[in-house]
C-alpha positions as CSV (number, residue, x, y, z in Angstrom):
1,X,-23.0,-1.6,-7.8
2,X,-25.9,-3.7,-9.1
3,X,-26.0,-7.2,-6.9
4,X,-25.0,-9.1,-10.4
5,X,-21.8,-7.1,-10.2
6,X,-21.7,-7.2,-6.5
7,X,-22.0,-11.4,-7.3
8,X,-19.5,-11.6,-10.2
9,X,-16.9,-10.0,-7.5
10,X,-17.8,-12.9,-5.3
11,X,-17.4,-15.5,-8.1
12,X,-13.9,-14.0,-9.2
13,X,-12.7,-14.2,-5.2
14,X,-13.7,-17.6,-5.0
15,X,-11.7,-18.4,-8.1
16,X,-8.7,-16.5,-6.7
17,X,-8.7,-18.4,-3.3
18,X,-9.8,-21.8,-4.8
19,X,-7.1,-21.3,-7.6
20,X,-9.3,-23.0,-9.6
21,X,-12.7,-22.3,-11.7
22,X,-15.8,-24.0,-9.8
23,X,-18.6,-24.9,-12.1
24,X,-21.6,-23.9,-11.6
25,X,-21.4,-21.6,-9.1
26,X,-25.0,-19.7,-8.0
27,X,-26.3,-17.8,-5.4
28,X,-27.1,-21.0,-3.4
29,X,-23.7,-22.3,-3.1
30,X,-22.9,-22.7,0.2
31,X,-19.4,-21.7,1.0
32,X,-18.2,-24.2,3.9
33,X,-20.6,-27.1,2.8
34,X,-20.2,-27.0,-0.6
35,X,-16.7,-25.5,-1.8
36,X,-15.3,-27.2,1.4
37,X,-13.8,-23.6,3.1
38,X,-12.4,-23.7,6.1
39,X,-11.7,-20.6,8.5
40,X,-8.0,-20.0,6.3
41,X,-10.1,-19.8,3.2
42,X,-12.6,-17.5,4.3
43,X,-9.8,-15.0,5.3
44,X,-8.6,-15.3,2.1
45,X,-12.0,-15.0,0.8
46,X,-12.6,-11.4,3.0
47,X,-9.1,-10.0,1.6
48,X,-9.5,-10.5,-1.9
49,X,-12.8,-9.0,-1.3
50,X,-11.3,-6.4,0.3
51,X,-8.8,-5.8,-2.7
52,X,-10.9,-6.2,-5.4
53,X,-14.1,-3.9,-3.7
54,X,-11.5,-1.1,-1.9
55,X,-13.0,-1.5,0.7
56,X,-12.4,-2.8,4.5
57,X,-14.0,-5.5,6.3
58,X,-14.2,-5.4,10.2
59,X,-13.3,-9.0,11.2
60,X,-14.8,-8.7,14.8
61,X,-18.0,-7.5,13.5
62,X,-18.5,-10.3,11.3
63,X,-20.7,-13.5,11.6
64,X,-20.7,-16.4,10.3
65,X,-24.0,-16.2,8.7
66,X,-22.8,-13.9,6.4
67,X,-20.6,-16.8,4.8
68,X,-23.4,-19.1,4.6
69,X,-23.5,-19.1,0.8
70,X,-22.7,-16.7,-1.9
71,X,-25.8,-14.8,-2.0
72,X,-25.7,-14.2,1.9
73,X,-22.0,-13.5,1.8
74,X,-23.6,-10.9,-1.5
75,X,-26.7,-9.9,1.3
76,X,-24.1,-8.7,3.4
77,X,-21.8,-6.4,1.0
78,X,-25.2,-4.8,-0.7
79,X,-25.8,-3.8,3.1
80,X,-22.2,-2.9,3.7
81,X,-21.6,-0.8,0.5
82,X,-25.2,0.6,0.6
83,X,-26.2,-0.8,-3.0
84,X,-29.6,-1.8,-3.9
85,X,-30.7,-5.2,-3.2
């Protein structure tokens, strides 16, 4: 998956949990700063993820680096799937 995909995927799960489109969303967004997530939404986040990548995320392995912003929460699924950066 090429990281625009990988990005767009992102974007769509944000809209799901946010229930809501969020204008101008980029790479640099930060998630908890910016969009206001808490720990509930972030969960959310990781399962619509989950759902819409088929794919399962270890909870206890995670940091919460990865959910910095979009494009390190995008960082860590390239690494994850094994797609090109």
């Amino acid at each position: 998956m090429e990281r625009s995909e990988l990005v767009a995927v992102i974007d769509r799960s944000i809209v799901e949990v946010r229930q809501g489109e969020v204008p101008g969303l980029t790479e640099e967004v930060r998630l908890m700063e910016d969009l206001h997530f808490d720990s509930t939404a972030i969960l959310e986040l990781l399962m619509s993820l989950e759902d819409s990548l088929n794919i399962e995320i270890d909870a206890e392995t995670l940091s919460m680096d990865y959910f910095a912003s979009v494009g390190s929460l995008a960082d860590y699924l390239t690494t994850m799937l094994g797609a090109p950066a």
